[in-house]
C-alpha positions in Angstrom: -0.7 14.6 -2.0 -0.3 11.2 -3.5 3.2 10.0 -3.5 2.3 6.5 -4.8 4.6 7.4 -8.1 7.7 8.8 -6.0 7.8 5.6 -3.9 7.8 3.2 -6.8 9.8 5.1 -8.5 12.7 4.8 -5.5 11.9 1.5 -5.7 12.5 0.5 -9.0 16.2 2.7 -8.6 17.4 0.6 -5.5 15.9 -2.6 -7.2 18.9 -5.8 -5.4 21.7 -6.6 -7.3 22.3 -10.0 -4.8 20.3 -12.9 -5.3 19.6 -13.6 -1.8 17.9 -10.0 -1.8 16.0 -10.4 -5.0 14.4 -13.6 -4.7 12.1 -12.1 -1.9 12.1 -9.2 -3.8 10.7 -10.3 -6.5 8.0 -12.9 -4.4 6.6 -10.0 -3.2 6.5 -8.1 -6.3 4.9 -12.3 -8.3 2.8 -13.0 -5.1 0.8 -9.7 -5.9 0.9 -8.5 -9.2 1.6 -12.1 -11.3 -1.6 -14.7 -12.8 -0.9 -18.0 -14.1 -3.2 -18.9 -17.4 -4.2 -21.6 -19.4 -3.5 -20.6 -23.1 -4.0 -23.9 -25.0 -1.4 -26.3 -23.6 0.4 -23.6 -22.8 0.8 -22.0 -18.9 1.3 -18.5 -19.1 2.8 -16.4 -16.1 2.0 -13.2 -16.5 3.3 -10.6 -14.5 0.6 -7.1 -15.0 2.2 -3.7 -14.3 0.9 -0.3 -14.5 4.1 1.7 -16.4 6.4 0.9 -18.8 9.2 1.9 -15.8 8.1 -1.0 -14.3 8.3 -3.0 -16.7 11.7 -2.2 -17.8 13.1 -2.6 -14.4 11.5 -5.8 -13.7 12.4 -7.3 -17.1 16.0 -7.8 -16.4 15.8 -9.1 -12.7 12.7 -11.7 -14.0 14.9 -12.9 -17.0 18.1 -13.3 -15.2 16.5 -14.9 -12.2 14.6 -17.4 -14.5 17.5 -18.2 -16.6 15.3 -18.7 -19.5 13.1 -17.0 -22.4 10.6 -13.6 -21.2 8.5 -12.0 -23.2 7.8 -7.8 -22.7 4.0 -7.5 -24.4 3.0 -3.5 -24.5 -0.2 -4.4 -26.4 -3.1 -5.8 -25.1 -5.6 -7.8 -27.4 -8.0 -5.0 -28.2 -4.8 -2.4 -28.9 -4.6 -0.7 -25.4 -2.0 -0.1 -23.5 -0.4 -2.9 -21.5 2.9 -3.5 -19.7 3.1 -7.4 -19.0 6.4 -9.7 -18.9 5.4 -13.1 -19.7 6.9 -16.7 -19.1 5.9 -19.9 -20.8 5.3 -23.4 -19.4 8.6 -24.7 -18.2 10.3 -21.4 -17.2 7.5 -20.1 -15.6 7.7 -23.0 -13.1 11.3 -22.6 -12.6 10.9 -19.5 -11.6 7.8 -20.3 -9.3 9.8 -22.5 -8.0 12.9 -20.6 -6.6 10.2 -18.1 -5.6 8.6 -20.4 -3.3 5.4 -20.5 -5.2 3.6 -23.2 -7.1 0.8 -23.4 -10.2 -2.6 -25.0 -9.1 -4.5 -25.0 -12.2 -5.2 -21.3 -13.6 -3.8 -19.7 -10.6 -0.5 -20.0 -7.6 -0.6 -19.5 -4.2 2.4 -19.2 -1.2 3.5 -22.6 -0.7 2.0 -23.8 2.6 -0.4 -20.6 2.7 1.8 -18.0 5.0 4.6 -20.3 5.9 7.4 -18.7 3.6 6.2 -15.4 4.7 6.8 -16.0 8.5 9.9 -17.5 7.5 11.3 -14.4 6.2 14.3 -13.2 8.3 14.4 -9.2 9.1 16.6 -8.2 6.5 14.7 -10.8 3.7 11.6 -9.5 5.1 12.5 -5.8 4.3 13.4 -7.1 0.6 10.2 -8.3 0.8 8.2 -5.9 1.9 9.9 -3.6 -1.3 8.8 -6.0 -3.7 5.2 -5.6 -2.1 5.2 -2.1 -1.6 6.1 -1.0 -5.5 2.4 -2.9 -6.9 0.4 -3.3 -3.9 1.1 -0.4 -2.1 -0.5 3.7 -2.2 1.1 6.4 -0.4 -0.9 9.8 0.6 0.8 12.5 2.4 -1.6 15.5 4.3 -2.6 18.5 1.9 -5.3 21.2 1.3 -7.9 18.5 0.3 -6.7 15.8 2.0 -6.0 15.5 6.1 -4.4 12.7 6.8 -1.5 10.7 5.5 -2.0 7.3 4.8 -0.2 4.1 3.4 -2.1 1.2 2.8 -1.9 -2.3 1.3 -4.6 -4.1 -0.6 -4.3 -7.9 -1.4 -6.4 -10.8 -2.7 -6.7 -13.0 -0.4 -7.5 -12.8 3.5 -5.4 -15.0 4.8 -2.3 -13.5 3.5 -3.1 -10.0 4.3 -3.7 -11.1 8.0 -0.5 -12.7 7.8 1.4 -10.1 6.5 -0.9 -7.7 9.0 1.6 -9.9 12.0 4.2 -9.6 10.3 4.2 -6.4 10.6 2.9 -6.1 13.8 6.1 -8.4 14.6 8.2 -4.7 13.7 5.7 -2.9 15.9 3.6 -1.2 13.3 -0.2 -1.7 13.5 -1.8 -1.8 10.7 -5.8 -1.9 10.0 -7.4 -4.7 8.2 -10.8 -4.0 6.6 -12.7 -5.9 3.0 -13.1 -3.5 0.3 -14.7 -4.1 -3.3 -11.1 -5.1 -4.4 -10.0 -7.7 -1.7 -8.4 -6.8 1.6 -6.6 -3.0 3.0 -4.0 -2.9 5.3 -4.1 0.9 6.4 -2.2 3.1 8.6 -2.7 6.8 9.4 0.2 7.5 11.9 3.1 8.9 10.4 5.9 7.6 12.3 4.7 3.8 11.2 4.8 4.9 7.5 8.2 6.8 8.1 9.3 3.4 9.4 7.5 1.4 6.6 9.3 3.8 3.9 12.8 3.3 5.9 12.0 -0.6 5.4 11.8 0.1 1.8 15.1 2.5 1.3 12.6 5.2 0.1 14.5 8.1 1.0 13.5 11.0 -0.5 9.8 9.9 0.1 10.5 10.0 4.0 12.4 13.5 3.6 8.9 14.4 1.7 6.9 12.9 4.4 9.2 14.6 7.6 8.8 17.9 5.5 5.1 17.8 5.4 5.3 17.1 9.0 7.5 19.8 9.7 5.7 22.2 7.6 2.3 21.2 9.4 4.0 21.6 13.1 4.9 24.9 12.1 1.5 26.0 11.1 -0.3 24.4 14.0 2.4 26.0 16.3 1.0 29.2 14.6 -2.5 28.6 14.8 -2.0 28.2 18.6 0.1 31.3 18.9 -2.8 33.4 17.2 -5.7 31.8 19.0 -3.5 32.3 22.0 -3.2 36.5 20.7 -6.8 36.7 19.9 -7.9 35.2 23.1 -6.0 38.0 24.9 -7.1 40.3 22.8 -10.6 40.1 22.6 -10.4 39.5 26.3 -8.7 42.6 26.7 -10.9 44.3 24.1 -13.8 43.0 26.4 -12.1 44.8 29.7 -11.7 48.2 27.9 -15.6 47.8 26.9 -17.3 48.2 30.2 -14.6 51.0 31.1 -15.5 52.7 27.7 -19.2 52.6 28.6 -18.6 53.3 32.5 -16.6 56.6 30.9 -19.9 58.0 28.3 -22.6 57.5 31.0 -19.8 59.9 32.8 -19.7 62.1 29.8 -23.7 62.2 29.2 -24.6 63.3 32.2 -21.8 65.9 33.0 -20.4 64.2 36.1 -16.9 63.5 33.8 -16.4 67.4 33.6 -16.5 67.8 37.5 -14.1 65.0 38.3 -10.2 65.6 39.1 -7.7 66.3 35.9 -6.2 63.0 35.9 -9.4 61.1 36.3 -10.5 63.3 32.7 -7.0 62.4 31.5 -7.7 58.5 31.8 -11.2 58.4 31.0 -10.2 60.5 27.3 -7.3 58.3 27.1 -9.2 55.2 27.3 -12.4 56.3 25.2 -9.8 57.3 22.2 -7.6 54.4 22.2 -9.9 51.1 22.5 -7.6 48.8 20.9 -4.5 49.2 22.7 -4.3 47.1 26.4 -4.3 48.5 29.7 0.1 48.1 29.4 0.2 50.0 26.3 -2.1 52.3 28.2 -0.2 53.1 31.3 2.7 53.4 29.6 1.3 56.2 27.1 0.1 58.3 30.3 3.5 57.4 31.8 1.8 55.8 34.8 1.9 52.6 36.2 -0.6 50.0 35.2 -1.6 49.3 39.0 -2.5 53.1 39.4 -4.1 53.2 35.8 -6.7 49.9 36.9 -7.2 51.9 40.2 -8.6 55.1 37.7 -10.6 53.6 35.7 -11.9 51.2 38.2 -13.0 54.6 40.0 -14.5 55.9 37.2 -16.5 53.0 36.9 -17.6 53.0 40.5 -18.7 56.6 39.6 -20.6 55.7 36.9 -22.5 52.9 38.7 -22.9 54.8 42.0 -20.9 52.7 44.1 -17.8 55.1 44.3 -17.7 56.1 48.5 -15.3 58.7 48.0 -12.2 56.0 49.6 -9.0 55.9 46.8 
């Protein structure tokens, strides 16, 4: 089940309404998801999302935050579908700015590579990791098709996913780094890091989806035991009737059954007509106990192999 839509979704609903929470929020949401270009002597800061939601509830925070003019474009050049805000020369750098990022050429980078992401306090951290989590972020719980749950990561560059891989690690939550055609995962697969990573990122009803699925999976490997448990029993009690069941028709084939004392007959018909049911059921259909019932049959197996010496 991919729940990449839900968390974004939460996200964008619990978006800061301080400043000092959405500045990191929103560097984590320009260091991933924003391009600088070159468009005659124009810079353009362009800022590429996936849904008009996000959009929507980024325009606001971008706009107020930059104090100056944003553009929403929902049309790319050949007619598609696109969802970009856009900022032009002077206000794009202000914004950069107070983001703690700068313009090299066509492009921006973290000011002093990782150094204004170590020197994120928890709580700015958490705003951070929000900001990163609603465009770089996919979300998979367990289902039919797919075993594992998973939240990973994928960034650009390797030197910033291996710093945000300790900064993590910092909050006790390993996660993997691996290269992949489209830059760099971070990946987890234990649950209790992602319910901590979706706490970190106020995503309720995500980690009430995620502790459901859990639940819901506990419950049916807790039943899966319980049966394999049964069915061992079972067939191991199936298996203990067998060679009583056969012990009983050599009896019966060669007459020796119909000589034998009543309540030897009554156990040995008792035991060929009811296969299934387990040596307690048994004893207490014959109204016996099961110790004198296992002494019976046991006899009637001796019989039936030739061991029997005539001792109870």
């Amino acid at each position: 089940m991919d729940f990449t839509e839900q968390l974004k979704s939460e996200i964008l609903s619990g978006i800061p309404q301080e400043n000092s929470c959405r500045l990191p929020f929103l560097a984590g949401v320009t260091k991933n998801c924003a391009y600088v270009e070159l468009y005659k002597k124009s810079a353009i800061l362009t800022y590429e999302l996936t849904s008009k939601e996000e959009a929507v509830a980024l325009l606001p925070v971008i706009r107020d935050i930059s104090g100056g003019e944003v553009f929403f474009v929902q049309k790319g050049a050949q007619g598609e579908k696109a969802y970009k805000i856009q900022l032009k020369d002077g206000t794009a750098d202000s914004l950069l700015e107070k983001l703690h990022l700068s313009r090299y050429g066509e492009t921006f980078v973290l000011d002093n590579g990782v150094q204004y992401l170590n020197s994120l306090d928890r709580d700015s951290f958490f705003n951070y990791l929000r900001g990163v989590a609603l465009v770089a972020a996919r979300l998979r719980f367990a289902d039919e098709e797919y075993s594992n749950y998973s939240m990973q990561f994928t960034f650009a560059d390797k030197e910033y996913a291996e710093a945000f891989k300790d900064k993590m690690l910092a909050l006790n939550i390993d996660l993997k780094l691996s290269e992949s055609k489209t830059g760099y995962t971070l990946l987890t697969r234990n649950s209790s890091d992602i319910e901590d990573i979706l706490a970190m990122c106020k995503a309720a009803n995500c980690l009430f989806a995620l502790n459901d699925v859990l639940l819901k999976r506990e419950e049916s490997n807790e039943f899966n035991r319980m049966s394999n448990f049964y069915m061992a029993n079972y067939n191991k009690s199936v298996a203990g009737a067998r060679k009583y069941i056969d012990a009983i028709k050599v009896l019966q084939d060669n007459g020796t059954l119909d000589v034998l004392d009543k309540k030897l007959q009554t156990v040995a018909r008792a035991r060929s007509e009811r296969e299934d049911e387990t040596m307690q059921e048994l004893a207490d259909r014959l109204k016996m106990s099961k110790t004198s019932l296992s002494r019976a049959l046991n006899k009637l197996l001796a019989i039936s192999e030739g061991k029997y010496d005539g001792r109870e």
